[in-house]
C-alpha positions as a printed NumPy array, in Angstrom:
array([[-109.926,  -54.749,   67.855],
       [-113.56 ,  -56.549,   67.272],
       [-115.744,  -57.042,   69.843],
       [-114.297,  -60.427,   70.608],
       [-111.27 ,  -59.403,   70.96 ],
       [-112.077,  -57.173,   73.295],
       [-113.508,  -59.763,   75.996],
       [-109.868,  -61.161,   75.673],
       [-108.684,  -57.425,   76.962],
       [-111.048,  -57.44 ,   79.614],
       [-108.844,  -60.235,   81.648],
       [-106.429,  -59.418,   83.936],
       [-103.471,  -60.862,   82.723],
       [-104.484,  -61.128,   79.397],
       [-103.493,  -57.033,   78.172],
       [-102.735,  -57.344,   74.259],
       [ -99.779,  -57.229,   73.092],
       [ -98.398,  -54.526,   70.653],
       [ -95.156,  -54.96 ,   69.111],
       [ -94.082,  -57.423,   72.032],
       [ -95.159,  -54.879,   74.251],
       [ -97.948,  -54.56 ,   76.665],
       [-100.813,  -52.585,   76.641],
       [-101.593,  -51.167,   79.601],
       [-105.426,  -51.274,   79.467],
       [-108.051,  -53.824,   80.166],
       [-107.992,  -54.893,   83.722],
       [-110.868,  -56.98 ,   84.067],
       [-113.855,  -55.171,   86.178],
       [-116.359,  -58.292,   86.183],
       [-115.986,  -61.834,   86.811],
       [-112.718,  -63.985,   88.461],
       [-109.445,  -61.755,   88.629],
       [-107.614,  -65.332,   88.403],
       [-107.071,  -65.335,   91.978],
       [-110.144,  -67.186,   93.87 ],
       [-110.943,  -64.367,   95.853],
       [-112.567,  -60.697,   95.449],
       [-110.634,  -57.414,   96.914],
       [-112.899,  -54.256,   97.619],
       [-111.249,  -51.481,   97.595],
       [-112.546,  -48.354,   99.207],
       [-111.001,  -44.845,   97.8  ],
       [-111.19 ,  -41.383,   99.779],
       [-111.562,  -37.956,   97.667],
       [-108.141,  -36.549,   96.903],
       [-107.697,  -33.185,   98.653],
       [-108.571,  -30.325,   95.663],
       [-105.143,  -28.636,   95.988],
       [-101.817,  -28.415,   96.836],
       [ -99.658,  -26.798,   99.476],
       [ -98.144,  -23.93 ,   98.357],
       [ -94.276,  -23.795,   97.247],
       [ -91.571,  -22.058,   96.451],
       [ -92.25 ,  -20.402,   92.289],
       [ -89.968,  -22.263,   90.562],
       [ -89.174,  -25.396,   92.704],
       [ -89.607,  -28.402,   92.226],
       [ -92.465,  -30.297,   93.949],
       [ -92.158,  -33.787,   96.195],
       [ -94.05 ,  -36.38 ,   94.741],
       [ -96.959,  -35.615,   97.504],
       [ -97.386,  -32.472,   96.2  ],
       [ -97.432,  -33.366,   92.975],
       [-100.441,  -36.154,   93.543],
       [-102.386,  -33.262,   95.74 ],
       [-102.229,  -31.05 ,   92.336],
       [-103.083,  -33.734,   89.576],
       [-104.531,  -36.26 ,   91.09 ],
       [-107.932,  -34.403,   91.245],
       [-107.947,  -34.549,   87.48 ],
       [-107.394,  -38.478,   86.87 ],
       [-110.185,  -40.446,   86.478],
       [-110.948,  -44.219,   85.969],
       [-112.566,  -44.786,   82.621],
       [-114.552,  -47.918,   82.466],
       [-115.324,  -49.14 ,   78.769],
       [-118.132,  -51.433,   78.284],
       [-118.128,  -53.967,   74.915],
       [-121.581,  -56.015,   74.371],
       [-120.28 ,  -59.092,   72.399],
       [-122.108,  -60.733,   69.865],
       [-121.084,  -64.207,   67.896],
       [-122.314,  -65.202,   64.376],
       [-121.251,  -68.544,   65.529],
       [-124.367,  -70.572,   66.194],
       [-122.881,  -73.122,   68.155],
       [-121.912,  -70.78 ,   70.551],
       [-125.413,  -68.643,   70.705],
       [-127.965,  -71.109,   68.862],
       [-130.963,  -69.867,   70.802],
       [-129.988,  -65.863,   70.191],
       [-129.108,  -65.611,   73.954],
       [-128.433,  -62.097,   74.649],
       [-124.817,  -61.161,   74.662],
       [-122.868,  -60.386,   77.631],
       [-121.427,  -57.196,   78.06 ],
       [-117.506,  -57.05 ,   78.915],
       [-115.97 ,  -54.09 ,   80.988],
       [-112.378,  -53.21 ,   81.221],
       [-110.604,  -50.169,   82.705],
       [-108.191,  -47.866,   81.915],
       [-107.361,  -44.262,   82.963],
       [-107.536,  -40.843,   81.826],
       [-107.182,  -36.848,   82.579],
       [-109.08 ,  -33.884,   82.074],
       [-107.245,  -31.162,   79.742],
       [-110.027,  -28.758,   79.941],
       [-112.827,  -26.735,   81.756],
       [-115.286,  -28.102,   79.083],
       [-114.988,  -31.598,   79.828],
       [-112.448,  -33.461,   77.546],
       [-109.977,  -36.141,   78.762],
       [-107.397,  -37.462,   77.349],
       [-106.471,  -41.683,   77.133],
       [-105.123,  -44.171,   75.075],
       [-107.082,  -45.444,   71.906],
       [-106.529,  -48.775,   73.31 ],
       [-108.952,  -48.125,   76.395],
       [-111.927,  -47.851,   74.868],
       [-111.774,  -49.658,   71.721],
       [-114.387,  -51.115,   70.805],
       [-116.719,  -50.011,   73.259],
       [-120.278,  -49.551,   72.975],
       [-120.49 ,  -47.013,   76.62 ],
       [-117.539,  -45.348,   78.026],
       [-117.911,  -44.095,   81.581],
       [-115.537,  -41.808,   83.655],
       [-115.723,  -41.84 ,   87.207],
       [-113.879,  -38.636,   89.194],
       [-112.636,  -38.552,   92.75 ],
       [-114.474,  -35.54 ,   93.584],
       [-117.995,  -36.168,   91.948],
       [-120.536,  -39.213,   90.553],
       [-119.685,  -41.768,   87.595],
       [-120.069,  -39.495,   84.179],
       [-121.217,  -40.907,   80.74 ],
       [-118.629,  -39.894,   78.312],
       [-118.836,  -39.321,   74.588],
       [-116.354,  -40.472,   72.374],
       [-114.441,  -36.939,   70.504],
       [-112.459,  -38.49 ,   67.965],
       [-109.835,  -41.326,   68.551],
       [-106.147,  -41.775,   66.848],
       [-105.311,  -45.471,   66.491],
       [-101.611,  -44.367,   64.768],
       [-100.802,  -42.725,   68.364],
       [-102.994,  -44.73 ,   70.993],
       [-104.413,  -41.284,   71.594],
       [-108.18 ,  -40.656,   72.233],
       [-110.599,  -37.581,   73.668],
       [-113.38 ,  -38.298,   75.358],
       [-115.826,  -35.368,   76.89 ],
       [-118.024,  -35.459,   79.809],
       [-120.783,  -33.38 ,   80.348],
       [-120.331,  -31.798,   83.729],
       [-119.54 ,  -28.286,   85.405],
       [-116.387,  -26.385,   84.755],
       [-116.135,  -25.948,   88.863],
       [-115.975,  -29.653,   89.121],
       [-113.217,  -29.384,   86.83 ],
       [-109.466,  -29.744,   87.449],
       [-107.626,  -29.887,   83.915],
       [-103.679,  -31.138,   83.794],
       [-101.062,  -28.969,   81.797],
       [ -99.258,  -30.208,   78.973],
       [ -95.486,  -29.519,   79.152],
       [ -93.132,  -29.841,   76.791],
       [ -91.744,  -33.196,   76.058],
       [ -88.884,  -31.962,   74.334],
       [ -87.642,  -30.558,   77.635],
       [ -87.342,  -34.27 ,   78.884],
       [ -84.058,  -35.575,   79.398],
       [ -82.666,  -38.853,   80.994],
       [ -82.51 ,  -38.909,   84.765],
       [ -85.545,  -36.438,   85.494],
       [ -87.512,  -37.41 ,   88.176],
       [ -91.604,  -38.323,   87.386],
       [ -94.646,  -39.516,   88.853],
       [ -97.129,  -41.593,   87.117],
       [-100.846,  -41.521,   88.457],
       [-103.644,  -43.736,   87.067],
       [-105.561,  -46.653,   88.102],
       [-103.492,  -49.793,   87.581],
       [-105.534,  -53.296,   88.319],
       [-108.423,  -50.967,   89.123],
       [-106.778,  -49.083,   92.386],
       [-107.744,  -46.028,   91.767],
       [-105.717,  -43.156,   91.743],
       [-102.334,  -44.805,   92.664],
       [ -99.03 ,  -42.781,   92.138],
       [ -96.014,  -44.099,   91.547],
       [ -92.487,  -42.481,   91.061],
       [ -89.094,  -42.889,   89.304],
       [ -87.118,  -41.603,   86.55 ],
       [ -86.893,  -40.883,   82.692],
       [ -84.701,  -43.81 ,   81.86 ],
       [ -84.15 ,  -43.207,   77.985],
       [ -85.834,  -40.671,   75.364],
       [ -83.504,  -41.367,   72.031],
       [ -84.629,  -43.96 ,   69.533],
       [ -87.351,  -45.632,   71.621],
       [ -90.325,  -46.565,   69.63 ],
       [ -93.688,  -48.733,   70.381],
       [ -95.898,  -50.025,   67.796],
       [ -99.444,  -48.378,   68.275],
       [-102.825,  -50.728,   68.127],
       [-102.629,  -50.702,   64.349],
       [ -99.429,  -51.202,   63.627],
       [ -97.555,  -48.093,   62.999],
       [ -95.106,  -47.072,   64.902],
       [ -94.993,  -44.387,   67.541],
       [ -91.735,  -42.492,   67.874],
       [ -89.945,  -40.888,   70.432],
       [ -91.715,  -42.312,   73.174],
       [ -90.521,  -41.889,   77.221],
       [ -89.333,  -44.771,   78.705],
       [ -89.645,  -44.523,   82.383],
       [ -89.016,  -46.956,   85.388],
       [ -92.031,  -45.413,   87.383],
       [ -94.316,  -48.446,   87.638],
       [ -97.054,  -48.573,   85.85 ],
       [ -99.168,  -51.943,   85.215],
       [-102.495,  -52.888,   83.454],
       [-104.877,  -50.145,   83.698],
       [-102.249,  -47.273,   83.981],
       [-103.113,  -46.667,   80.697],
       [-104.121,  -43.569,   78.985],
       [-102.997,  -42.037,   82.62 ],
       [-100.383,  -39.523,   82.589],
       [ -96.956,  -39.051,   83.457],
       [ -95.759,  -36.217,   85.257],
       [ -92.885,  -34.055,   85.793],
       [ -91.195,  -32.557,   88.724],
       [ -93.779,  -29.369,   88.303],
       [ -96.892,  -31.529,   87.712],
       [ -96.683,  -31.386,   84.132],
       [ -98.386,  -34.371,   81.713],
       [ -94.929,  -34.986,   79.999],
       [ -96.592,  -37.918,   78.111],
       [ -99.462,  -40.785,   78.322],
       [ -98.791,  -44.029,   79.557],
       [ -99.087,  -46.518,   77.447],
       [ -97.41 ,  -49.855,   76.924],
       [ -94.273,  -51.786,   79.595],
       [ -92.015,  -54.571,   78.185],
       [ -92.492,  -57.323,   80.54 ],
       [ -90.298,  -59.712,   81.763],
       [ -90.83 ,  -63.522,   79.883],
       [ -94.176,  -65.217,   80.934],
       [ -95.348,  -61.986,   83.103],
       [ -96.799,  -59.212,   81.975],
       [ -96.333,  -57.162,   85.187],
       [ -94.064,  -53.772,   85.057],
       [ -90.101,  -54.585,   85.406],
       [ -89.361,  -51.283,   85.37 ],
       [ -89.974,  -50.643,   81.546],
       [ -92.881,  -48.276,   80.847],
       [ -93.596,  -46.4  ,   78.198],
       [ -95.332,  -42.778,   77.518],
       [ -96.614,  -41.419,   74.521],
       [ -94.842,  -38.004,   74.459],
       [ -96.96 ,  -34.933,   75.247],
       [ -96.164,  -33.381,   71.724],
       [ -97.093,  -35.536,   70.329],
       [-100.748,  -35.926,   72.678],
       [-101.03 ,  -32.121,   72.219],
       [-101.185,  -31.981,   68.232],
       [-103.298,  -35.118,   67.802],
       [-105.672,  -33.61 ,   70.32 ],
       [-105.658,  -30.674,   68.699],
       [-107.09 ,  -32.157,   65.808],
       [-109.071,  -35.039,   67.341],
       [-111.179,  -31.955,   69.371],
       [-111.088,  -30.134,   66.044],
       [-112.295,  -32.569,   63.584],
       [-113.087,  -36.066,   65.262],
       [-110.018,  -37.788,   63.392],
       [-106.598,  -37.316,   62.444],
       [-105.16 ,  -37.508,   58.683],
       [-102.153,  -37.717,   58.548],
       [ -99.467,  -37.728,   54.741],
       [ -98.051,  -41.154,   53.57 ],
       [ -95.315,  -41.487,   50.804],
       [ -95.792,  -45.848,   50.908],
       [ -92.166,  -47.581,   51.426],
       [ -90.766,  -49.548,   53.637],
       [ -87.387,  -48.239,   54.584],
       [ -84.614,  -48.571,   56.749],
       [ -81.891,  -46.548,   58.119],
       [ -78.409,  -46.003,   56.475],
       [ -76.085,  -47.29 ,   59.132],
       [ -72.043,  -46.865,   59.112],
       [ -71.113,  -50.029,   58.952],
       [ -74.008,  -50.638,   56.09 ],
       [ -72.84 ,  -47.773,   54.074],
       [ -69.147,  -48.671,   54.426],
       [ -69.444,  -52.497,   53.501],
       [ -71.373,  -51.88 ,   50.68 ],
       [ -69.757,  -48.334,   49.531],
       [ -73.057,  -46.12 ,   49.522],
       [ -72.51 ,  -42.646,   48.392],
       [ -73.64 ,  -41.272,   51.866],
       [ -73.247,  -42.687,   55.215],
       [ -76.909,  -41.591,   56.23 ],
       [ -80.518,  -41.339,   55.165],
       [ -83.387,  -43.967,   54.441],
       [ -82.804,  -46.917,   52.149],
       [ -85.905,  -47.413,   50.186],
       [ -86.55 ,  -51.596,   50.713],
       [ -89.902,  -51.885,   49.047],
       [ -92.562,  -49.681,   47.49 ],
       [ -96.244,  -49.793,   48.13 ],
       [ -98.42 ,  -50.352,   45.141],
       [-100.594,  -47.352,   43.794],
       [ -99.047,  -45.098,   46.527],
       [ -97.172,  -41.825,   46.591],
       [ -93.662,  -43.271,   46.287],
       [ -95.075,  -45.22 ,   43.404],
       [ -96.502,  -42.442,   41.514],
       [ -93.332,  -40.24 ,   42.003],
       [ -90.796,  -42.694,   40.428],
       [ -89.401,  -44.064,   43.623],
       [ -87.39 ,  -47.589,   43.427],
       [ -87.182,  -50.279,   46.147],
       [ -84.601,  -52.81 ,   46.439],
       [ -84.089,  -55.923,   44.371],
       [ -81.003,  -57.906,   46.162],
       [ -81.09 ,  -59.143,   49.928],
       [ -78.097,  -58.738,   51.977],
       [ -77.451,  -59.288,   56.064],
       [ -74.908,  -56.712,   57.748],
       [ -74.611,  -56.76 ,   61.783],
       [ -77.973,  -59.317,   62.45 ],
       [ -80.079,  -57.177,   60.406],
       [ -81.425,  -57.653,   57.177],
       [ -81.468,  -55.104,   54.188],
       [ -83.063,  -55.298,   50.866],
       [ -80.633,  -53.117,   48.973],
       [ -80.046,  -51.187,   45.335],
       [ -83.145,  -48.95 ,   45.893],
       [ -82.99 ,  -45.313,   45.975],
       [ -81.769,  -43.763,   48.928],
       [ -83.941,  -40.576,   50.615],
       [ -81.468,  -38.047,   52.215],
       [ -83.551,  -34.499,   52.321],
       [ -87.238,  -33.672,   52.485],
       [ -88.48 ,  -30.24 ,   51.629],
       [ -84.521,  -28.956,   51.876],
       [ -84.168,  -30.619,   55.209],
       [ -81.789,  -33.594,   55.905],
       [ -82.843,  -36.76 ,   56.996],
       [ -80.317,  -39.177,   58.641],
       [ -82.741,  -41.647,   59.831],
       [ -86.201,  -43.708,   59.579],
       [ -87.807,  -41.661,   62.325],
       [ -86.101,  -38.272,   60.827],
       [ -88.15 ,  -39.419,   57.615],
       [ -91.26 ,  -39.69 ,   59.644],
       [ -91.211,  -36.379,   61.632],
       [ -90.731,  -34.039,   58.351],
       [ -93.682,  -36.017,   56.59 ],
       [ -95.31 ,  -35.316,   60.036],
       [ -94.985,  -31.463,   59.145],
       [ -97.345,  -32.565,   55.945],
       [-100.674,  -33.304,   54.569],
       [-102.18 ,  -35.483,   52.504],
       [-102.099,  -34.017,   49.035],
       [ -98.874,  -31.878,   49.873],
       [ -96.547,  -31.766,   47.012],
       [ -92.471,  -32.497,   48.501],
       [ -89.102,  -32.533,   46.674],
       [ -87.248,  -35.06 ,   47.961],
       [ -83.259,  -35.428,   47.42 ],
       [ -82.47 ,  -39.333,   46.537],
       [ -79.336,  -41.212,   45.506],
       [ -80.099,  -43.353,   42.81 ],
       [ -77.052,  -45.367,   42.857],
       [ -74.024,  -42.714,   42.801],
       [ -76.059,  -40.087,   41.093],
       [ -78.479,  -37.979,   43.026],
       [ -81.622,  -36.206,   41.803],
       [ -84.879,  -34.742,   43.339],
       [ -88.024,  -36.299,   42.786],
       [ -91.226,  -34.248,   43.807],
       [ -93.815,  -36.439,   45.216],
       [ -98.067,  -35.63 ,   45.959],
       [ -98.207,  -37.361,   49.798],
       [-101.681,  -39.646,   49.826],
       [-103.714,  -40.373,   52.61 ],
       [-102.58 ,  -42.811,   55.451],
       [-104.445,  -45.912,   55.492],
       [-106.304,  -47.736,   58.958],
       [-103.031,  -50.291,   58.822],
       [ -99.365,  -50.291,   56.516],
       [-100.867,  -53.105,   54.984],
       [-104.359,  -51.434,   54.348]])
């Protein structure tokens, strides 16, 4: 996002959309809020610690905010905007700077926090402010557009300190109870509780356009400036980062359709943001879809799953290797296909059934990597090894 596009983030209904989704982010901080008057809102410390339980039980939703809470912070991202445009700044007036806030946790006794890419895009200071100590300047680690993910690291004492625990998002099924805590419309520290709602086949589009898989949908409400807070499970575990809600036409206030990042996911793109400042990830270049039923019964394909290969990137892996894309259109159920292309069913001796499938295993690679792949070329199958390339800033960069 440029730097003008960032003032449009910083007002309070105005949260950018992503895939017909809404980022959570950029709750205006200065000037109107749209309503005519100003709210102050005065915050009290969160108490350091919990009550103690039972090992093993699961804790109420107070006890949860007691342990966690301590480590959210309100992350305030400030863009100076400049125009080329000299009707707009013909006498070189100084630009104004534009805040926005998000949220954020620690992960660490040396200072990093975790939030969404989103946040602080764009942003020329970054500050963190804790409930327990003074507003921090924070440097930027490394940031992952392709996840929303981004570490930040303050400079402050590991005392001070309260870091959240990742759990394990594959754990998460539908019906678990969570708590999301974060700083939504600039209230900070707010929890709010509900459910897992769905984990299969739920996918967000991330700020640059590729797609995020096997996201948590929740019904916990979370609104604009939840984001890059976490979300929680019934042992005060960051099960994933919330990041985007699907609101209802002509709001974009939470109808009970959030959406988290899953933790990971967070914990290997930190991993390598703290490691290395940036995260590269292997790209083969097609557009694909996945090999339904119905589609492989109406038009007799010689497997009823996998990845139909629609198009083919120019100068990209797929290219190189041989791969074909599809040369007649065809509709089947609402959804159209692009079809005689080669069809992907294994990577590296493991099946793939679906678009997502496809993604994780050339998640387990690099660029440069060399794959076989198993493909139906028409009726006849044959293996194809392909050298993965670099993922570009966009799929159409």
């Amino acid at each position: 996002m440029n730097r003008r596009a960032f003032s449009r983030a910083a007002a309070l209904a105005a949260a950018s959309l992503l895939g017909g989704l809404v980022a959570l982010g950029g709750v205006a901080i200065t000037g109107d809020l749209g309503g005519g008057t100003t709210t102050v809102v005065r915050t009290s410390p969160v108490p350091a610690s919990a009550a103690p339980v039972a090992a093993g039980a699961p804790l109420t939703v107070g006890e949860i905010y007691a342990r966690a809470a301590p480590a959210v912070v309100q992350i305030t991202s400030t863009a100076t905007l400049n125009d080329d445009n000299p009707t707009l700044f013909p006498f070189d007036q100084p630009a104004a700077p534009q805040q926005a806030l998000g949220s954020g946790f620690v992960i660490d006794k040396t200072g990093h926090i975790v939030t969404n890419y989103h946040v602080i895009e764009g942003a020329d200071q970054i500050e963190v402010s804790f409930s327990n100590r003074d507003t921090l300047r924070a440097t930027l680690v490394g940031s992952d557009p392709s996840t929303d993910i981004a570490v930040l690291r303050v400079q402050a004492s590991s005392r001070s300190l309260t870091p959240l625990v990742f759990g394990d998002s594959g754990d998460v099924r539908v019906g678990d109870p969570v708590v999301a805590i974060g700083n939504p419309f600039g209230l900070a520290r707010t929890t709010t509780a509900g459910i897992v709602s769905a984990v299969q086949e739920r996918t967000i589009t991330a700020p640059n356009g590729y797609p995020i898989d096997h996201v948590i949908q929740t019904d916990a409400q979370i609104n604009s400036g939840n984001s890059g807070g976490p979300l929680l499970n019934s042992s005060a575990e960051v099960i994933g980062v919330n990041s985007q809600i699907a609101p209802a036409v002509g709001s974009t206030g939470n109808v009970g359709i959030g959406f988290a990042v899953p933790s990971n996911t967070v914990k290997e793109v930190v991993a390598q943001l703290i490691a290395t400042g940036k995260v590269d990830r292997a790209y083969l270049g097609i557009a694909g879809a996945t090999v339904t039923e119905e589609l492989a019964r109406t038009f007799r394909l010689p497997v009823d799953a996998g990845v139909l290969v629609q198009s083919v990137g120019e100068g990209t892996a797929a290219e190189r290797a041989g791969l074909r894309g599809g040369t007649s259109d065809a509709v089947v159920a609402g959804e159209s296909y692009s079809l005689g292309g080669d069809l992907i069913v294994a990577v590296a001796g493991r099946k793939v059934d679906s678009l997502e499938e496809l993604r994780d295993e050339l998640g387990e690679h690099k660029p440069g990597d060399k794959v076989r792949m198993q493909i139906y070329r028409g009726t006849n199958s044959r293996t194809v090894t392909v050298t993965l390339g670099r993922q570009p800033s966009s799929p159409g960069g």
